[in-house]
C-alpha positions as CSV (number, residue, x, y, z in Angstrom):
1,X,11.4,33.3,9.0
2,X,10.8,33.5,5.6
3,X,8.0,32.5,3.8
4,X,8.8,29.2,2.0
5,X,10.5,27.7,5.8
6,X,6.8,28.6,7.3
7,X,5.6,26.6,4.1
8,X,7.8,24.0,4.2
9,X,7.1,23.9,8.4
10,X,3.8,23.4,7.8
11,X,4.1,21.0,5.2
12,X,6.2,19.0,7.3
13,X,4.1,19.1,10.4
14,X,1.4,17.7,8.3
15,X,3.0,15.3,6.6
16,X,3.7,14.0,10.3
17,X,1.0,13.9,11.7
18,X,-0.5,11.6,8.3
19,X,2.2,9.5,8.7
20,X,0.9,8.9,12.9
21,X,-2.1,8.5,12.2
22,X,-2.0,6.1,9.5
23,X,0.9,3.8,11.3
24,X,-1.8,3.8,14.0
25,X,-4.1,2.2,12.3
26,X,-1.4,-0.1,10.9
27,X,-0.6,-0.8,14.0
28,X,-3.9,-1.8,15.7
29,X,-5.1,-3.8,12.4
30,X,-1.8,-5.9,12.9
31,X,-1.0,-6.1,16.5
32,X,-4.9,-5.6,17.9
33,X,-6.6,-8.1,15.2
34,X,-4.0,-10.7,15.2
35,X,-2.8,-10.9,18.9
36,X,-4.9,-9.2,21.0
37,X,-8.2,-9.3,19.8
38,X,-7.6,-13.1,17.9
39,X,-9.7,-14.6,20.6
40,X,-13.2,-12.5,19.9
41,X,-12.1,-12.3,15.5
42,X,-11.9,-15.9,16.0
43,X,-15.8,-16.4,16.6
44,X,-15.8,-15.2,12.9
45,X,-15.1,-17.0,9.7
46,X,-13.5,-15.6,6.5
47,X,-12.6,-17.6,3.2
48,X,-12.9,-21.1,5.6
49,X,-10.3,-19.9,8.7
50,X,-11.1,-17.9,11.3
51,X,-10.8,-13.9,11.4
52,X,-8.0,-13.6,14.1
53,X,-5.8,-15.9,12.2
54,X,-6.7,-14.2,8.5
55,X,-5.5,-11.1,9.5
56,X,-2.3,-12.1,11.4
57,X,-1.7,-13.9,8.2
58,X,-3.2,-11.6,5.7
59,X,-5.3,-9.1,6.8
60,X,-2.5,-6.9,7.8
61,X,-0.5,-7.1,4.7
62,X,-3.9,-6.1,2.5
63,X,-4.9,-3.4,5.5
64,X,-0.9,-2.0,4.3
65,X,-1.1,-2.2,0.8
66,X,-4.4,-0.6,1.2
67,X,-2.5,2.4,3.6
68,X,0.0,3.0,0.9
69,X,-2.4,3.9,-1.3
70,X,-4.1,6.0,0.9
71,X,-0.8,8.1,1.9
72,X,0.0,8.4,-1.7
73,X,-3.1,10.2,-2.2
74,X,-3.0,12.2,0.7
75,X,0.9,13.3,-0.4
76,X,-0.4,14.4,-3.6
77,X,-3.4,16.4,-2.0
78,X,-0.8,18.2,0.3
79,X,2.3,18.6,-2.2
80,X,-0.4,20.8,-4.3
81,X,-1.6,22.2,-0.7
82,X,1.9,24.1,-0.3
83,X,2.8,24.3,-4.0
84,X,5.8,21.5,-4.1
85,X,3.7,19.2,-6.3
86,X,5.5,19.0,-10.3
C-alpha cells in the first residue's frame, strides 16, 4: 500500500472516530437532558423554566452549534496532521 492510502487510512480512521465521539455527546445532551434525565434537570432553574425543558428546547441546539465549532477545529488540526490542509 502506498504511502499516501496509509495517510489517507489513517486520516479517515480519525476523522471517524471524532465524528463518534462528538455525535455521542450530541446525543446524550439531547436525548439524556431532555427525556431521560428531564425529571432530576427539572429540580433546576435556568432563565425562569426549568433545566429538563431548556435543553429539550434549547440546550441541545446551543450544545450543537457549540459541536460544530469544535469539529471544525479538530478538522483543521488533523487536515495539517496528514498534510491535506490548503
Amino acid at each position: 500500500m502506498s504511502d499516501q492510502k496509509k495517510h489517507a487510512k489513517a486520516y479517515w480512521k480519525e476523522n471517524l472516530k471524532y465524528l463518534i465521539i462528538l455525535l455521542a455527546i450530541w446525543f446524550i445532551v439531547s436525548y439524556g437532558c431532555g427525556i431521560l434525565f428531564r425529571e432530576e434537570l427539572n429540580q433546576f432553574r435556568l432563565g425562569g423554566f426549568k433545566l429538563g425543558f431548556w435543553f429539550a428546547q434549547q440546550g441541545s441546539i446551543y450544545v450543537f452549534v457549540i459541536l460544530i465549532f469544535v469539529y471544525v477545529r479538530l478538522m483543521n488540526k488533523l487536515d495539517k496532521k496528514y498534510g491535506f490542509d490548503e
